[in-house]
FILUMLUM-511189 format. One record per residue (C-alpha): residue number from 1; x, y, z; residue in one letter. Coordinates in steps of 0.2 Angstrom, whole numbers. Last residue first. Example, Ala and Ser with C-alpha at 12.3 -4.5 7.8 and 13.67 -1.06 7.14 Angstrom:
2
2; 68; -5; 36; S
1; 62; -22; 39; A
//
This chain:
237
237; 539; 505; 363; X
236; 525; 509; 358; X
235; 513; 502; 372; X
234; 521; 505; 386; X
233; 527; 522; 381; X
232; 507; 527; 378; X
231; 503; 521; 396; X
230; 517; 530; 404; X
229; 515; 547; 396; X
228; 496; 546; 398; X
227; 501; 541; 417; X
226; 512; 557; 418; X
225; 504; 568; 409; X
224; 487; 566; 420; X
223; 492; 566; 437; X
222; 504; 579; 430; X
221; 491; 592; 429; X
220; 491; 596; 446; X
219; 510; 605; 444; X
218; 512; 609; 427; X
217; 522; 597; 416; X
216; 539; 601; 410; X
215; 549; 588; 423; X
214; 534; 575; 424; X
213; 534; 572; 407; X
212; 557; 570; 409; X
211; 553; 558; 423; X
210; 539; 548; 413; X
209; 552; 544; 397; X
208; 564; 541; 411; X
207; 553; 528; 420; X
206; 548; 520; 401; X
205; 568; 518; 396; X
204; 570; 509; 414; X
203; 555; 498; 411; X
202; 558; 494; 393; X
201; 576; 488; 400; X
200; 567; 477; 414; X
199; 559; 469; 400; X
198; 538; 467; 402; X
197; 528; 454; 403; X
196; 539; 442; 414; X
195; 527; 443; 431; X
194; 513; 453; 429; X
193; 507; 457; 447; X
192; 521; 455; 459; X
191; 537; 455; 446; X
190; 526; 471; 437; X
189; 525; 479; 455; X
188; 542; 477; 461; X
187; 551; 483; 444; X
186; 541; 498; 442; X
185; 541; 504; 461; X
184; 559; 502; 458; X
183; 561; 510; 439; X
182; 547; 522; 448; X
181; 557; 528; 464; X
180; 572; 532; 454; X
179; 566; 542; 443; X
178; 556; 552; 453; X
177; 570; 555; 466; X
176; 583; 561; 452; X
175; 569; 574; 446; X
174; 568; 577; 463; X
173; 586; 580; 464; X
172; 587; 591; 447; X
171; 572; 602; 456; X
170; 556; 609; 450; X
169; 548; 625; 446; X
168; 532; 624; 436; X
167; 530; 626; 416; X
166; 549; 623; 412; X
165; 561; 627; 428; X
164; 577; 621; 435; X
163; 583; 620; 451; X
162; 599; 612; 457; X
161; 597; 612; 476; X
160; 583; 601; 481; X
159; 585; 592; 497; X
158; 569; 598; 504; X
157; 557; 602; 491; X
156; 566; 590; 480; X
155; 566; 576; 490; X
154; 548; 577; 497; X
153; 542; 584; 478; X
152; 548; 569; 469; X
151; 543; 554; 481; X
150; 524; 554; 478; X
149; 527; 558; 458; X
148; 538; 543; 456; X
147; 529; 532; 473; X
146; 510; 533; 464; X
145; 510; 541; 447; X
144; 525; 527; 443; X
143; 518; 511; 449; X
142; 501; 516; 444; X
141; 506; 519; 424; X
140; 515; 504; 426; X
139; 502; 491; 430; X
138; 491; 498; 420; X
137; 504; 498; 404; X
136; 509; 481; 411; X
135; 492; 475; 410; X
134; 482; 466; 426; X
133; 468; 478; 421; X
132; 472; 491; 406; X
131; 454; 498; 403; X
130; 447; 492; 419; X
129; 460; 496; 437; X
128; 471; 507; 425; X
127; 454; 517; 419; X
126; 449; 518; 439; X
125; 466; 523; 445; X
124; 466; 539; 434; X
123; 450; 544; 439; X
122; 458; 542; 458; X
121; 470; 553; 453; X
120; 463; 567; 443; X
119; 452; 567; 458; X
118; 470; 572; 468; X
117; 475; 584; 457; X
116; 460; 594; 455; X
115; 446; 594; 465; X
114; 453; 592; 480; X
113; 463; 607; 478; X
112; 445; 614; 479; X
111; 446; 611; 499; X
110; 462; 622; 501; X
109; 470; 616; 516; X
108; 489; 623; 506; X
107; 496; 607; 500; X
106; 480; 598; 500; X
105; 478; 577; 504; X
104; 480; 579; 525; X
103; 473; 592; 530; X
102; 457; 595; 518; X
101; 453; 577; 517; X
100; 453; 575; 537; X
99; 440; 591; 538; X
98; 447; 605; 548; X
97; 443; 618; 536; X
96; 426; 611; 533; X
95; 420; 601; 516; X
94; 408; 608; 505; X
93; 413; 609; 485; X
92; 430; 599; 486; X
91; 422; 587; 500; X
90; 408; 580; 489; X
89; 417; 579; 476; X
88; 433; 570; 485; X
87; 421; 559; 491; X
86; 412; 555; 474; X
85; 428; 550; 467; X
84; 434; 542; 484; X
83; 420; 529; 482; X
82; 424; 526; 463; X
81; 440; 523; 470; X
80; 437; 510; 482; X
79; 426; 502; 470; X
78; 439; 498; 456; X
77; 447; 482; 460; X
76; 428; 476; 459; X
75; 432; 474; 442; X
74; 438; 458; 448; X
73; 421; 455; 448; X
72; 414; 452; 430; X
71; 420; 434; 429; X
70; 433; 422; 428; X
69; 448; 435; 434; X
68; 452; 431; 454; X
67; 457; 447; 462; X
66; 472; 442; 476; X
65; 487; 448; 462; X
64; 479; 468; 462; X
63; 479; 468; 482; X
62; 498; 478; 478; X
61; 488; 488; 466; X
60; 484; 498; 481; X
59; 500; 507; 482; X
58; 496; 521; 472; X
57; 484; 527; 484; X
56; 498; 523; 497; X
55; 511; 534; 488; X
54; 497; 549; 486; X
53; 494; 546; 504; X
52; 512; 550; 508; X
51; 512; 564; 496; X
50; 499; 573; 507; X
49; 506; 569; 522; X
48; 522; 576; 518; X
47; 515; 591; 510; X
46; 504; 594; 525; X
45; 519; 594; 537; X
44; 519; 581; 551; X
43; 516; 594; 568; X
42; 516; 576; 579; X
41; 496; 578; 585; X
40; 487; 586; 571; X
39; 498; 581; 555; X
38; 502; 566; 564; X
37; 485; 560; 568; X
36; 478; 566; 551; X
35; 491; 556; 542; X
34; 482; 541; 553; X
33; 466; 546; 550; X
32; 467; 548; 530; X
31; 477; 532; 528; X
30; 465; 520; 535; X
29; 452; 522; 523; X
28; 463; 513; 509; X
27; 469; 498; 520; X
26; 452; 496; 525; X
25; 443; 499; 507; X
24; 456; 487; 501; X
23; 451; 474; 511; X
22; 432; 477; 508; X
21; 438; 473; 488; X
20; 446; 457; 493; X
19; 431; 449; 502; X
18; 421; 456; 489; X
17; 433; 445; 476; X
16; 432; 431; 485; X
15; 412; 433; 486; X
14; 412; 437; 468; X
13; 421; 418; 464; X
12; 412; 408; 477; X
11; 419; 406; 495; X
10; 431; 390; 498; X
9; 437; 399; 512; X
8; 447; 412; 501; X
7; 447; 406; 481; X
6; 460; 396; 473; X
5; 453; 380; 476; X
4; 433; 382; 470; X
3; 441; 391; 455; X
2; 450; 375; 451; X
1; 469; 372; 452; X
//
């Protein structure tokens, strides 16, 4: 199939690819207000809605397969969080209490927590979505930061019974819960994205490699362990 085929309404190469990019823009800046409405309306914990944006944030890859690769476009992937870098700048150093940022992406409503875990975030995203775009190691390292770490702290803080601690308290069951939600965020997205790169025992071996990072790693500074970790697993192994 030509480029002319495969491309949305017969549209040129970067116009398929803008066309893709504003999609994730929507899907992306839609998170914010809606976990706003339920933190302000339905009493949904800041916690919660923080790590449910995480998972989302990670999420985006899913439009990773819709970027057509012939030219410099599909770095478009990136756009969305270049945007959000500046954003989160902007709103670590001046946003208001009651700002949507604030409420819904900090554990405490903390503006400068912007400036911390969640940037490190969306800088990681941008190297997965250039350096290693369409890799496994990319792939991966997204998979994992995005549902692992997202799911971690909502089991463990509330089902967490078996604590243990290294540089930060954590739980045995969300240790369980990371593991768990990146051998199957890891699986999903490789199948979708990279299909048959990557044996699903290397994927396995990789999600506990991450787990047992994410376990002795600081909190904040796991957005950054954890994908190193992943990245560097992918590749030696």
């Amino acid at each position: 199939m030509d480029t002319l085929q495969s491309t949305f309404f017969s549209l040129p190469v970067v116009w398929h690819n803008a066309l893709v990019t504003l999609m994730t823009f929507v899907y992306v800046f839609s998170v914010p207000p809606l976990m706003d409405y339920f933190v302000t309306n339905h009493a949904l914990p800041r916690d919660i809605s923080r790590k449910i944006t995480h998972i989302c944030a990670g999420s985006v890859i899913v439009f990773l397969p819709l970027f057509i690769d012939t030219d410099w476009s599909h770095y478009l992937n990136i756009t969305v969080f270049a945007v959000w870098t500046l954003l989160l700048i902007q709103k670590g150093l001046f946003a208001a209490d009651d700002d949507q940022a604030v409420k819904t992406m900090t554990r405490t409503g903390d503006k400068r927590e912007l400036l911390k875990g969640t940037l490190y975030f969306v800088v990681v995203a941008m190297i997965c979505g250039t350096v290693y775009y369409k890799q496994p190691a990319g792939v991966l390292a997204m998979a994992v930061l995005g549902w692992g770490d997202g799911l971690a702290p909502i089991i463990g803080t509330r089902f967490g019974r078996l604590k243990y601690r290294v540089l930060s308290d954590k739980s045995v069951e969300g240790s369980l819960a990371f593991l768990v939600g990146s051998i199957a965020a890891g699986l999903f997205f490789v199948q979708l994205i990279v299909p048959g790169s990557i044996a699903t025992d290397k994927i396995i071996l990789i999600a506990v490699i991450a787990t047992i990072v994410e376990g002795v790693s600081p909190k904040e500074v796991d957005n950054l362990t954890i994908p190193v970790a992943v990245i560097a697993a992918a590749r030696f192994l």
